[in-house]
C-alpha positions as CSV (number, residue, x, y, z in Angstrom):
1,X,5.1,-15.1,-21.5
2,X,6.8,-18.1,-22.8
3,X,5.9,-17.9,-26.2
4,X,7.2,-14.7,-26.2
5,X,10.5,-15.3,-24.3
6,X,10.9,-18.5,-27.4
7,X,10.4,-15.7,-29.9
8,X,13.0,-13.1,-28.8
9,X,15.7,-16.6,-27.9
10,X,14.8,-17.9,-31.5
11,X,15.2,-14.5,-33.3
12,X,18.6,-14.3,-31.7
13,X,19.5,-17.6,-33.1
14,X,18.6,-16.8,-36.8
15,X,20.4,-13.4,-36.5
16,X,23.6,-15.7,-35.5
17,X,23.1,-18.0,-37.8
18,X,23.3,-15.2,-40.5
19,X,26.6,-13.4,-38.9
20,X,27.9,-16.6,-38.6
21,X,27.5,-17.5,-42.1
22,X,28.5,-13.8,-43.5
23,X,31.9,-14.5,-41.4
24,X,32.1,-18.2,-42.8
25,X,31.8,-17.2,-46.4
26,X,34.7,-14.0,-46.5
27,X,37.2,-17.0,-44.2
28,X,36.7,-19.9,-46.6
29,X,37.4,-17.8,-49.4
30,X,40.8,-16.3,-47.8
31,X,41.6,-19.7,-47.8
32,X,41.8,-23.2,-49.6
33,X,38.3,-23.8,-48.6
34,X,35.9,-23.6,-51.0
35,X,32.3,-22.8,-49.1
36,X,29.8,-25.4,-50.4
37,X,25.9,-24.7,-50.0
38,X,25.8,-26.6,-47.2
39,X,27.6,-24.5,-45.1
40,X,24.7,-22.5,-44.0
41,X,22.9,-25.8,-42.8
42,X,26.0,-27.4,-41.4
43,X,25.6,-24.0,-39.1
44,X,21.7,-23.9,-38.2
45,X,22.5,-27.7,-37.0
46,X,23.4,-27.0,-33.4
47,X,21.3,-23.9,-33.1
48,X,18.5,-26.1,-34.4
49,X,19.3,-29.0,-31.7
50,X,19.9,-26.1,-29.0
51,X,16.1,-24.6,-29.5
52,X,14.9,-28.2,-28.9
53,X,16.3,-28.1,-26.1
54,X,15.6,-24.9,-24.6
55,X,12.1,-25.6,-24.5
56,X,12.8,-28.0,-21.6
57,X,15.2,-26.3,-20.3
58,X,13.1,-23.2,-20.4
59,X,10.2,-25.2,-18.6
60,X,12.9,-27.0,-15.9
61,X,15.5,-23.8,-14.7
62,X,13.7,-20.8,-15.6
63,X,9.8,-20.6,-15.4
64,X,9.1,-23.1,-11.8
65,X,11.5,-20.8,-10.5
66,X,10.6,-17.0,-8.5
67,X,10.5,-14.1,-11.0
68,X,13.8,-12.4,-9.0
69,X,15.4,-15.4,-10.0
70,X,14.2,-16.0,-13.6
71,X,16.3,-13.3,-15.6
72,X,19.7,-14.7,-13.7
73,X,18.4,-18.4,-14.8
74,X,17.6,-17.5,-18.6
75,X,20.9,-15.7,-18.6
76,X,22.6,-19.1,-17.1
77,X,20.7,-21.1,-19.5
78,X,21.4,-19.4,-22.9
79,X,25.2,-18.6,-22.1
80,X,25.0,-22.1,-21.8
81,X,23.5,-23.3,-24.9
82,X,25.4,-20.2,-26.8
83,X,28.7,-21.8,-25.7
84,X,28.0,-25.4,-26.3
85,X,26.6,-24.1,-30.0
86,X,30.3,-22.1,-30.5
87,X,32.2,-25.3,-29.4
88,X,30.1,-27.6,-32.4
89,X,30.6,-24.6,-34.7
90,X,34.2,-24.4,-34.0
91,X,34.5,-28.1,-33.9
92,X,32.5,-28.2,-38.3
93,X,34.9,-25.5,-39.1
94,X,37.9,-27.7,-37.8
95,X,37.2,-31.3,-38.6
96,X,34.7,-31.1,-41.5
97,X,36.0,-28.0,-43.4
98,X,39.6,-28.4,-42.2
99,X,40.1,-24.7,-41.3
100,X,43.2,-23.8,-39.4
101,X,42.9,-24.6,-35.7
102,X,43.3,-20.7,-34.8
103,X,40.2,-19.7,-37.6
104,X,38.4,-22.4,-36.0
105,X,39.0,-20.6,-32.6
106,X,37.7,-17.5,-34.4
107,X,34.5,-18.7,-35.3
108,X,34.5,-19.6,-31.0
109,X,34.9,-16.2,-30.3
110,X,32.6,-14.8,-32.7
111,X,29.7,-17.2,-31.1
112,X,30.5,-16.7,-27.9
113,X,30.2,-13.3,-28.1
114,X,27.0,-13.8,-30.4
115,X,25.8,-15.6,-27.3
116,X,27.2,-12.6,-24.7
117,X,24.8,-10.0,-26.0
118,X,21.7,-12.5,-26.9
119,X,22.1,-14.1,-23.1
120,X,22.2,-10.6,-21.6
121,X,19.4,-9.3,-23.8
122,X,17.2,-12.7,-23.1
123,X,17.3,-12.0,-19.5
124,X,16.3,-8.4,-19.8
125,X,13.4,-9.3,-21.7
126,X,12.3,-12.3,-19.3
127,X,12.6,-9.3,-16.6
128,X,10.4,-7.2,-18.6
129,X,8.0,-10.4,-19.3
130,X,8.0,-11.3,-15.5
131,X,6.8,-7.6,-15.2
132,X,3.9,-7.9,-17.1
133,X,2.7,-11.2,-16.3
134,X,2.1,-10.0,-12.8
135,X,4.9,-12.9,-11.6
136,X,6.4,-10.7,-8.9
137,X,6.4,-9.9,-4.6
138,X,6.4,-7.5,-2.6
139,X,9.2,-8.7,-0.4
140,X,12.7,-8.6,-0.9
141,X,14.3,-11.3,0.7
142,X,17.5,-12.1,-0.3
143,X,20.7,-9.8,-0.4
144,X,20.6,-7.1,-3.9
145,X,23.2,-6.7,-6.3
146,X,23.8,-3.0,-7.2
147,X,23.0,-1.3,-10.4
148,X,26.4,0.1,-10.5
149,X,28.5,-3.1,-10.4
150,X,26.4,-5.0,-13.0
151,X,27.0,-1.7,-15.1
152,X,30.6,-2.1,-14.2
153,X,30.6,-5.6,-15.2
154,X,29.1,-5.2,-18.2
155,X,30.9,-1.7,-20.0
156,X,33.8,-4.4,-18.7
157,X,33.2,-7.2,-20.5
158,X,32.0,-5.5,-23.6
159,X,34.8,-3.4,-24.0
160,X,37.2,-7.0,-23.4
161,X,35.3,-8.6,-26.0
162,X,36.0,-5.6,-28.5
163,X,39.6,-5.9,-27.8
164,X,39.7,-9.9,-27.9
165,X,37.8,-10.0,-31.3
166,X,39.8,-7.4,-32.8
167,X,43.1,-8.9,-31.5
168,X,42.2,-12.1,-32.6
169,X,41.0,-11.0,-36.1
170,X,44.6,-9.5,-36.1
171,X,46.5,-12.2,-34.9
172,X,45.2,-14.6,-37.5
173,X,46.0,-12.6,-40.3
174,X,49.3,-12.2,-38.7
175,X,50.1,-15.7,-38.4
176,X,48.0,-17.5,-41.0
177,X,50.3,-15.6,-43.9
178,X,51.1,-18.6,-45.3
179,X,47.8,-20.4,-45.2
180,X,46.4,-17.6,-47.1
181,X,46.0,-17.3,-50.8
182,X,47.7,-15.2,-52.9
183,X,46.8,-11.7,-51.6
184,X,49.0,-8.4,-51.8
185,X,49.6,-6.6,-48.3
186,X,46.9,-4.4,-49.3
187,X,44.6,-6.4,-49.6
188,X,45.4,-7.9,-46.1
189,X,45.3,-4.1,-44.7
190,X,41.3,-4.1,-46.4
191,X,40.8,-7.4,-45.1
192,X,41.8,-6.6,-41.6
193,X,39.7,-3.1,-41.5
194,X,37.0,-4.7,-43.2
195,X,36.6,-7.5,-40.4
196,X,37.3,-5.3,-38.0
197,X,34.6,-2.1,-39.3
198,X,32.3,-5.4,-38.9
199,X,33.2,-6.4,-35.3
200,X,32.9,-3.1,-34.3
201,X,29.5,-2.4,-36.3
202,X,27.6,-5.3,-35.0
203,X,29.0,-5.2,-31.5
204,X,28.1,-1.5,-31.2
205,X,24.6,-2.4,-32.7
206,X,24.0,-5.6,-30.2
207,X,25.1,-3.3,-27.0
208,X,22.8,0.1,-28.3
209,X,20.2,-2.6,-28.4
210,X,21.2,-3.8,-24.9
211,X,20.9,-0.2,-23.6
212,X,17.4,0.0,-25.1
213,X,16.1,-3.0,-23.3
214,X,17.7,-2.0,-20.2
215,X,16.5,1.3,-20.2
216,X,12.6,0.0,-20.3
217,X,13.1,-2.0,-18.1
218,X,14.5,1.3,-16.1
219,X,11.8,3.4,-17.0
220,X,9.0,0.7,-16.3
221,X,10.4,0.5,-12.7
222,X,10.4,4.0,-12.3
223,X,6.6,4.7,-13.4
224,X,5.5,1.9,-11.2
225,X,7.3,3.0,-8.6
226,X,5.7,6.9,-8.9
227,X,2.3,5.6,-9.8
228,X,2.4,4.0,-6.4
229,X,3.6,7.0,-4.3
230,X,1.2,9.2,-6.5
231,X,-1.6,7.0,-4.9
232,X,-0.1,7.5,-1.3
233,X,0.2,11.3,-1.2
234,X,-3.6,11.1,-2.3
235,X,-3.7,8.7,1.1
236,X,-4.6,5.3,-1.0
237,X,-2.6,3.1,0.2
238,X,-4.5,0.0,-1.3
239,X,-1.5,-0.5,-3.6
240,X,2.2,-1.3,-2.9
241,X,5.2,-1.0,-5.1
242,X,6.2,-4.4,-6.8
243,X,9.7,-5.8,-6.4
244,X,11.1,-6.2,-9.8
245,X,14.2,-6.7,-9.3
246,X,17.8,-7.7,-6.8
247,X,19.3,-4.2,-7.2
248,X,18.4,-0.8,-5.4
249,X,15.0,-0.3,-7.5
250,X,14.1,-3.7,-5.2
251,X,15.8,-2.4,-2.0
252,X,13.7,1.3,-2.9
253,X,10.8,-0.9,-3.5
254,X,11.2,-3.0,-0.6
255,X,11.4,-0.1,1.8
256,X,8.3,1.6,0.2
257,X,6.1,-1.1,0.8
258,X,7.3,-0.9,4.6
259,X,6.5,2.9,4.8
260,X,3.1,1.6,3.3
261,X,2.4,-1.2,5.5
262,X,3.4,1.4,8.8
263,X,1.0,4.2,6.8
264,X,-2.1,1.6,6.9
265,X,-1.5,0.8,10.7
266,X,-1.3,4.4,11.5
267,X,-4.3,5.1,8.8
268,X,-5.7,2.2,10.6
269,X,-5.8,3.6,14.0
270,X,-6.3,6.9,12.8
271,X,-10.0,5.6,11.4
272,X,-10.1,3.2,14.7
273,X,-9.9,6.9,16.2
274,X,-12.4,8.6,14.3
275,X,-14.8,5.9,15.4
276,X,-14.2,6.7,19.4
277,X,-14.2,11.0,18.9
278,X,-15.3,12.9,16.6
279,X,-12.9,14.2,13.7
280,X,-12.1,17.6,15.5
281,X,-11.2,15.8,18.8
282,X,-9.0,13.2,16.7
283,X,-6.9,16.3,14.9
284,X,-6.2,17.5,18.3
285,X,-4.9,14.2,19.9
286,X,-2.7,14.0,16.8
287,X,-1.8,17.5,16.3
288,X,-1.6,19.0,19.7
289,X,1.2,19.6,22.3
290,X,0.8,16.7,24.8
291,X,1.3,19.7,27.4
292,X,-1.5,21.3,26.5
293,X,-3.6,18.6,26.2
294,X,-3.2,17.8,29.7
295,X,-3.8,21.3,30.6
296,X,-6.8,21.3,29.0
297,X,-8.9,24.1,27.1
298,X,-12.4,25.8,28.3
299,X,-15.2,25.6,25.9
300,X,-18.9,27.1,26.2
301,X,-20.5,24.5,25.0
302,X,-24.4,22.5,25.2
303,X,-24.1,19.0,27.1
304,X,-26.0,16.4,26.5
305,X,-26.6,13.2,28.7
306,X,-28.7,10.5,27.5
307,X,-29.2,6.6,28.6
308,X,-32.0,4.3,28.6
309,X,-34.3,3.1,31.5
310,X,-34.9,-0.3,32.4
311,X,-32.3,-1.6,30.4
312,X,-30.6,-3.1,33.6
313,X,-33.5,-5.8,33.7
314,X,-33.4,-6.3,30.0
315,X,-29.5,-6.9,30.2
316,X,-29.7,-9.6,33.0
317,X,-32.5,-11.5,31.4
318,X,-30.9,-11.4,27.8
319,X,-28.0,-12.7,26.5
320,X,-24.7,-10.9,26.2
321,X,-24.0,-10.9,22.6
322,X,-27.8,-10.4,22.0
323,X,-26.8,-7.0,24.3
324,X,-23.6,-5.7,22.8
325,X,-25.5,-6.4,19.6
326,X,-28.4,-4.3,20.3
327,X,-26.0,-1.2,22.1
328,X,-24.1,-1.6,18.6
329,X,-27.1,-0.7,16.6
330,X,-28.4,1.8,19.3
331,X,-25.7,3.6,19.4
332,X,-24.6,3.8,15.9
333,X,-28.2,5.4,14.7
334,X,-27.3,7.7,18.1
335,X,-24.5,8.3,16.6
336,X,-25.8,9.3,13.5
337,X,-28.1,11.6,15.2
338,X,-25.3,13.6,16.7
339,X,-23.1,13.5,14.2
340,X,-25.9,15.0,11.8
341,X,-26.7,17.9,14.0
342,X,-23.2,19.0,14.4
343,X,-22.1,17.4,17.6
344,X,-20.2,14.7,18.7
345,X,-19.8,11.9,21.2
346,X,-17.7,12.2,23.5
347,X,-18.4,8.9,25.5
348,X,-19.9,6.0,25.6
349,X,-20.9,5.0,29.3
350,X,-22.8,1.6,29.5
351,X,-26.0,2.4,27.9
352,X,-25.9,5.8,28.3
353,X,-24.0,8.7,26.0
354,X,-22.7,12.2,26.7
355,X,-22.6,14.4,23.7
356,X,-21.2,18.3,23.5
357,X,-22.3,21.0,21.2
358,X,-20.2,23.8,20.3
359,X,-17.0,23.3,19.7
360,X,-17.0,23.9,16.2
361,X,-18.2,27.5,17.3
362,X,-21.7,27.1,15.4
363,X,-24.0,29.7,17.0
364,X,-26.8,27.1,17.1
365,X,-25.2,24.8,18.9
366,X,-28.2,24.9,21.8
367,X,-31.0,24.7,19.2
368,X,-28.4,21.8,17.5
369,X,-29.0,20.3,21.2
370,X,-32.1,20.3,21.7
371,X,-33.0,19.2,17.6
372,X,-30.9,16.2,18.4
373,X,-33.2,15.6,21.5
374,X,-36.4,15.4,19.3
375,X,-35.1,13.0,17.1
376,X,-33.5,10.6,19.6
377,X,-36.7,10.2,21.3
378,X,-38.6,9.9,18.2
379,X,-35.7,7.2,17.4
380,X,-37.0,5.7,21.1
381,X,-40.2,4.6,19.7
382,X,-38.7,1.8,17.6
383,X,-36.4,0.2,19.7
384,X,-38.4,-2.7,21.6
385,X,-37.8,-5.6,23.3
386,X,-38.6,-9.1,23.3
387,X,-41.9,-8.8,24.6
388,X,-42.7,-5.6,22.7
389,X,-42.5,-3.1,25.0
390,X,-40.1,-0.1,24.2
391,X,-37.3,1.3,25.9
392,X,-37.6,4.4,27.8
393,X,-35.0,7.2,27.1
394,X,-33.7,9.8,29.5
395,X,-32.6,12.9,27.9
396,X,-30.9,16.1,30.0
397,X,-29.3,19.0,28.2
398,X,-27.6,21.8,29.9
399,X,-24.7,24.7,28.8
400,X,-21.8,26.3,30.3
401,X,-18.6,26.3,30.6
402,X,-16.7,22.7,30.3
403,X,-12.6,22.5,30.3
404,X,-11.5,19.7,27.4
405,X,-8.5,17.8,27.8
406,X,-6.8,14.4,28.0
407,X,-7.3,12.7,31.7
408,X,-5.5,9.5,32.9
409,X,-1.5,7.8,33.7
410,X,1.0,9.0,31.7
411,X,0.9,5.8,29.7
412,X,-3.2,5.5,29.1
413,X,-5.4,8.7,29.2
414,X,-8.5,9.7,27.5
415,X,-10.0,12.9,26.1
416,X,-12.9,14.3,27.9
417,X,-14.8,17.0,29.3
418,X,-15.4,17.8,33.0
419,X,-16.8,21.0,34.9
420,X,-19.7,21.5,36.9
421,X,-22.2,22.3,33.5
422,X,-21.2,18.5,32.8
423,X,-22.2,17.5,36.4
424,X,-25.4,19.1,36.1
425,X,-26.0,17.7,32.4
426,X,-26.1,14.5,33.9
427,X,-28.0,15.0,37.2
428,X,-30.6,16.8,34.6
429,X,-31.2,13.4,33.0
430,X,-31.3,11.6,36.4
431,X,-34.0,13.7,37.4
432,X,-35.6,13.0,33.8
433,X,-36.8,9.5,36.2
434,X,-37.9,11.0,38.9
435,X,-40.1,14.1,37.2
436,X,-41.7,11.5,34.5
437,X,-40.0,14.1,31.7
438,X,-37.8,12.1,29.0
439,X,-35.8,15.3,28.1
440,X,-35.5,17.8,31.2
441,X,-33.4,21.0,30.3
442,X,-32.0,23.5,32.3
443,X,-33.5,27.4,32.0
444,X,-30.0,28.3,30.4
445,X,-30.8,26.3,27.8
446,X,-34.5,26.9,27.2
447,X,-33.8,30.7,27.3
448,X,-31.6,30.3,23.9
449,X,-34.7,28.1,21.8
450,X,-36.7,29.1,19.3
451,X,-40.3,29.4,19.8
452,X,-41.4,26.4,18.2
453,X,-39.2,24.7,20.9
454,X,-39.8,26.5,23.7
455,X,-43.4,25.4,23.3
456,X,-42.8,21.9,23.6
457,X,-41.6,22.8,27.5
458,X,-43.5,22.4,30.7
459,X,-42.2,24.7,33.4
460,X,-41.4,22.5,36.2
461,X,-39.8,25.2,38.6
462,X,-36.7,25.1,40.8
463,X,-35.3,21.5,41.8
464,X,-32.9,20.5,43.9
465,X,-30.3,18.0,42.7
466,X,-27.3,16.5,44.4
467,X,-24.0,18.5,44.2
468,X,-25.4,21.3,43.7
469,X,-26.4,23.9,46.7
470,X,-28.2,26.1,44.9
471,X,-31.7,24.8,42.9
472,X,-31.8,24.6,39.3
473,X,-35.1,25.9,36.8
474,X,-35.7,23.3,34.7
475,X,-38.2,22.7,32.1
476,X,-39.6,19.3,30.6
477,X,-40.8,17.8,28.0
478,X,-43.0,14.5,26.4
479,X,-44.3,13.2,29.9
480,X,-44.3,9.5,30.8
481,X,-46.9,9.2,33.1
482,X,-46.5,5.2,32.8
483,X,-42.9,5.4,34.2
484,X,-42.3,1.9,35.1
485,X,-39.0,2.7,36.9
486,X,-38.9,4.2,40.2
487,X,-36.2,7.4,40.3
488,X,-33.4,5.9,42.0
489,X,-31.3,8.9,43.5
490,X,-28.2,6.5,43.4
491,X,-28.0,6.7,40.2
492,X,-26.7,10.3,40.6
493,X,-23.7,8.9,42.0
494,X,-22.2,8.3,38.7
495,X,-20.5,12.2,38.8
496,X,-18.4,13.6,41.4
497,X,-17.7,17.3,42.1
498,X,-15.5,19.0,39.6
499,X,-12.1,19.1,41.3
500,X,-11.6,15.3,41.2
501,X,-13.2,15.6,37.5
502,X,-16.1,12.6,36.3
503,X,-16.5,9.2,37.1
504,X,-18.8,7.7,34.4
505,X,-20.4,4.4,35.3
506,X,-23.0,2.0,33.0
């Protein structure tokens, strides 16, 4: 970026050296100063001296500095250098050539404005260089000039300098009469329009090539700016909008990357969401009336309870992060399970799960049940301990109708599902313990399977179980006639009746 920042500074220099000269030649010869051929050198002097010098300069004020700041600096730096080279020109033409003091203070002018357009169009170009180096934030932290006012400024200024030049070109013919040589009032007309056809030409040609480095830099803004918002409305929001520059494209800029960072929170909660209930669940938290949701909504749907057996004794003789590491794994290839067959989870209670079928109105949703049963407990078989021995997995499905909606305070609540065919999901896997049946299902239920499944069934009659006044036909399957756990009828404490709705305990 430096080199090329040297290149555009140094270019500018040659070109002034050349006007300079051009406007050098046509003076001396109005006058009684005969140009010599080293007039040309006798101007590349201080331009020669100033590019020595801009090379530390360059390295002290402009490039240690942050990239907002670097276009103001070269701009400071080469107004500089442009006016200290137009006081040394100014001061040859005077004292070495012995021009009149007011053509002297023309060749001033002349370099100064040289320096205007060169210094404006330096900083643009370190702007644009700044840009593609990658130098820049995504902050804006200090107050922003507007567009508008440097405009202003600089349709201002240019339009002053056109009227100082030309007034000065005028003056000086006006006044210098005397010093000139013996030319007709014609030819002081062609002299005047000629000098002044030239201000005008190369002013106009230095400011259209001002308005084609701003506009660039313009149009570079803009496409990053839409190449970044293109990304968000197609929800990747890895990138953010770079902040180019102390005007409103860095204010616009500035306030994108805010809606961004607030976009990945929200995206971030939204996928912390997705992780806790299933995508369907999560579009109605975020969609749905608050009212309703507290209302609630009745689904017919296939319940699913399942926790392991003895994993108390394994949790007290093991250590806790050894235990939340194992329930991770557990329950993500649990997880899977579900997920694959259509359901979703709905809790996680301790070392237990209660998963609902359904909801996505899938007419399979009891065979999705009971498939997802199968391949839990075939999942069972590979989860052991540290002495070998497996877990044991308690499995009981059930259907009916279940009412779905958000349960809590008013400042913390949670989306679940209660009714009485929840209840008796859940007392269905409790008695899972005490019939030596890992997956006990309710007659509702094996009256909707296939026949493949159905065969997989033992009959095991009516059973009474707590909350219930009536008994329930059940139907097991894969005995454990090893059942090292004793059914503890406590454990059926863990859901109350459905007009207090479910209390869900480890």
């Amino acid at each position: 970026m430096t080199q090329s920042s040297r290149y555009q500074v140094y270019a500018y220099y040659l070109l002034s050296i050349v006007i300079l000269s051009v406007f050098a030649f046509r003076n001396h010869t109005q006058f009684e100063v005969p140009p010599d051929s080293g007039l040309i050198l006798c101007f590349a002097a201080p331009f020669f001296f100033a590019a020595l010098l801009y090379i530390k300069l360059e390295k002290w004020c402009i490039t240690n500095t942050d990239a907002l700041d670097q276009p103001r600096r070269q701009l400071i730096v080469d107004l500089s250098l442009y006016t200290v080279i137009a006081t040394s020109i100014a001061g040859i033409e005077y004292f070495y050539y012995q021009v009149p003091q007011l053509v002297a203070l023309k060749f001033f002018v002349w370099a100064a404005i040289l320096g205007y357009f060169a210094s404006i169009d330096n900083a643009l170009n370190r702007e644009r260089l700044c840009v593609k180096s990658k130098r820049f934030g995504y902050e804006l932290n200090a107050a922003s000039s507007a567009v508008a006012h440097r405009l202003n400024l600089f349709l201002s200024v240019t339009v002053l300098v056109v009227i100082i030049a030309i007034a000065m070109t005028a003056y000086s013919y006006i006044n210098l009469e005397g010093s000139l040589l013996d030319l007709t009032m014609n030819d002081l007309k062609q002299a005047f329009i000629v000098d002044t056809l030239f201000i005008i030409g190369f002013i106009v040609s230095l400011t259209v090539r001002l308005i084609y480095s701003f506009s660039i830099n313009l149009q570079h803004f803009f496409d990053t700016q839409l190449a970044v918002l293109r990304n968000v409305e197609e929800g990747n929001l890895e990138s953010l909008v770079p902040v180019l520059s102390r005007d409103e494209f860095g204010v616009i800029a500035h306030q994108t990357n805010s809606m961004i960072y607030q976009l990945r929170e929200k995206q971030k909660a939204q996928q912390t969401l997705e992780k806790i209930v299933s995508p369907d669940i999560m579009h109605k938290l975020l969609t749905g009336d608050e009212k309703d949701l507290k209302q609630g909504q009745e689904y017919e749907i296939a319940i699913l309870f399942c926790d392991l057996r003895k994993f108390t004794s394994y949790a007290e003789n093991t250590p806790p992060e050894e235990v939340i590491f194992f329930l991770n794994a557990y329950f993500t290839k649990i997880s899977d399970i579900v997920t694959e067959h259509g359901g979703i989870i709905n809790k996680f209670m301790g070392d237990a799960i209660l998963a609902v079928f359904g909801i996505d109105n899938n007419e399979e949703y009891i065979q999705a049940a009971i498939d997802t049963a199968w391949d839990i407990l075939m999942h069972s078989d590979s989860i052991k301990m540290r002495d070998g021995s497996t877990f044991h997995i308690g499995i009981g499905v059930h259907k009916g109708l279940a009412a779905a909606g958000t349960i809590g305070s008013a400042d913390r609540y949670e989306y679940t599902f209660i009714g009485d065919a929840v209840n008796t999901a859940s007392r269905l896997d409790g008695l899972s313990k005490r019939l030596g049946y890992q997956l006990i299902t309710s007659k509702e239920v094996y009256q909707e399977l296939n026949r493949d499944s159905q065969d997989r069934f033992v009959d095991l009659g009516s059973q009474h179980i707590r909350g219930k006044s009536t008994a329930v036909h059940v139907y097991g399957a894969v005995n454990r006639d090893n059942e090292e756990e004793e059914y503890d009828d406590d454990d059926d404490d863990n859901i109350v009746p459905f007009s207090t709705g479910p209390k869900y305990a480890g």
